[in-house]
C-alpha positions in Angstrom: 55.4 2.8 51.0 53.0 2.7 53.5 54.3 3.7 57.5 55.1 0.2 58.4 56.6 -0.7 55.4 53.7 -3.2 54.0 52.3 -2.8 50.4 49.5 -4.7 49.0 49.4 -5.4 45.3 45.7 -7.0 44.2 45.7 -8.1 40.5 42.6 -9.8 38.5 41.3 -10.3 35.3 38.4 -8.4 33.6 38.3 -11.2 30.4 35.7 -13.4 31.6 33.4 -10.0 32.8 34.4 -8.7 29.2 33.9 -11.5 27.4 30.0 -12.0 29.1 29.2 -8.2 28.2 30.0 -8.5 24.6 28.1 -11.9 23.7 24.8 -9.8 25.6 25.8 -6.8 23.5 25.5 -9.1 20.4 22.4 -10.6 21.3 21.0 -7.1 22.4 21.8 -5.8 18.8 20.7 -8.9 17.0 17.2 -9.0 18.8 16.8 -5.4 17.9 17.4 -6.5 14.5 14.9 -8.7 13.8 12.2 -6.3 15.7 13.2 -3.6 13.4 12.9 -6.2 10.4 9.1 -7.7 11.4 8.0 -4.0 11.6 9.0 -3.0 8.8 7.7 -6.3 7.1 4.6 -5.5 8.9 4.0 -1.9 7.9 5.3 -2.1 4.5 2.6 -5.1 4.1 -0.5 -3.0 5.7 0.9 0.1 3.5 0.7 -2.0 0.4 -2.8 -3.8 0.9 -4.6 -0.8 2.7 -2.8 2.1 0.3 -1.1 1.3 -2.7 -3.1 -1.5 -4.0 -6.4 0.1 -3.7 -4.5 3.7 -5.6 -3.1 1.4 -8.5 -7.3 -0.4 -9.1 -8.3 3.4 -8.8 -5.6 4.2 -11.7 -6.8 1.1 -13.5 -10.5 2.2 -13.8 -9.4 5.5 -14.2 -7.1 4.7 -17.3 -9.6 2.0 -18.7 -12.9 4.9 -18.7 -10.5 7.1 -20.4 -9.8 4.7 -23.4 -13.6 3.5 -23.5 -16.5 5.5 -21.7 -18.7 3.7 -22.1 -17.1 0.6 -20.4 -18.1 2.7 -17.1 -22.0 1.7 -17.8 -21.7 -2.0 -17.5 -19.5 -3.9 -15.3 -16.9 -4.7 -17.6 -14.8 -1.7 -15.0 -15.2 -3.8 -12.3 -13.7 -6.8 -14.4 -10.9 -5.0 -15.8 -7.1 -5.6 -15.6 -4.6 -7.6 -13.8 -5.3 -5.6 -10.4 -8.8 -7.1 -10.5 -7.9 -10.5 -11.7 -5.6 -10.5 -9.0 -8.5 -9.1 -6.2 -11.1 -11.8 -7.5 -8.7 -14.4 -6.3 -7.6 -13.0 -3.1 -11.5 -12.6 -2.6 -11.9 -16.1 -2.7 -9.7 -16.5 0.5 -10.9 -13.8 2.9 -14.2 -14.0 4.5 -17.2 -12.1 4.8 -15.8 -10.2 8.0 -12.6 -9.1 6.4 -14.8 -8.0 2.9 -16.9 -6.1 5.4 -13.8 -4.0 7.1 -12.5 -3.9 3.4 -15.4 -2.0 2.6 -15.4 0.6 4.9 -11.6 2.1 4.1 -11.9 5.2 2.6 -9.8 4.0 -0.9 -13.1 1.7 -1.2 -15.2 4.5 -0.9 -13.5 6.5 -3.8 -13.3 3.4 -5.6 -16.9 3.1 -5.8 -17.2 6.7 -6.6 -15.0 6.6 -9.6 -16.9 4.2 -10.9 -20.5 5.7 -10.3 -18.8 9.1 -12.2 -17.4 7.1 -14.7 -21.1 5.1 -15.2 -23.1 8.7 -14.8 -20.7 10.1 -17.4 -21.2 7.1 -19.8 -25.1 7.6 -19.1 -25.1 11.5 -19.3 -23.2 11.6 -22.5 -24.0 8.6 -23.9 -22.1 7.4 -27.2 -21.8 10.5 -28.9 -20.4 12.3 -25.5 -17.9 9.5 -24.7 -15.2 10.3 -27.3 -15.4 13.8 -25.7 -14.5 12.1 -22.6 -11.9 9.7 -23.5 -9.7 12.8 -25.5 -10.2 14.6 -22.7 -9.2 12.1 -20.2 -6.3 11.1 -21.7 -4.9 15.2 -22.5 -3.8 15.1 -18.6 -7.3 15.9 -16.7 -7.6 19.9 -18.6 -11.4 20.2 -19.7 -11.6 21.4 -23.2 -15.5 21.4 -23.7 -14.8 22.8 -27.3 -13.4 19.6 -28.4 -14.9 18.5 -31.4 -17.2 15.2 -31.5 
């Protein structure tokens, strides 16, 4: 009691203030949501096409100069495989400017130098060299320059 005998008693409701702060908390959570999704979309997508696609065609050539050498030599590596079947058709769609900034990744650049290796092994050893190179190839990458042939 107060010191004239007068109390005040103020009641009102939260519900509707509640109410408003959860539906903007479930907005807030589903908008960060779907940013979270497209950048992950996004960066899985530029992983793939700049990374692994470009690793699996280097695997490719790699696999197909260890089973014939002298493949390497003509441009039958270039032609080779699903992964090129696949790049040939893609080709098709992307223009010259997106071929040119293709080009100057660095997974290009080893590309091409696998396949100049694999075409100055093919020429260095020639036919009686490449079954050399092909057992050797496919023993895991250990150099046995002993091996008959």
């Amino acid at each position: 009691m107060t010191k004239h005998g007068i109390e005040f008693i103020v009641m009102y409701s939260t519900r509707s203030y509640s109410r408003t702060e959860a539906l903007i908390n479930i907005c807030r959570t589903t908008f960060i949501c779907i940013i979270l999704s497209v950048a992950a979309i996004t960066f899985t997508k530029d992983a793939q096409t700049m990374v692994l696609d470009p690793l699996e065609r280097m695997i490719e050539k790699v696999k197909l100069i260890a089973q014939n050498p002298l493949a390497a030599a003509s441009d039958e590596i270039n032609q080779a495989g699903i992964m090129s079947f696949i790049n040939k058709s893609e080709e098709k769609v992307k223009s010259d400017k997106e071929i040119k900034e293709e080009s100057q990744y660095e997974t290009a650049v080893l590309e091409r130098a696998i396949v100049k290796i694999g075409h100055l092994l093919a020429l260095g050893f020639g036919e009686a060299g490449a079954g050399i190179i092909g057992q050797n190839m496919k023993r895991g990458g250990e150099l046995d320059p002993m091996m008959p042939g």
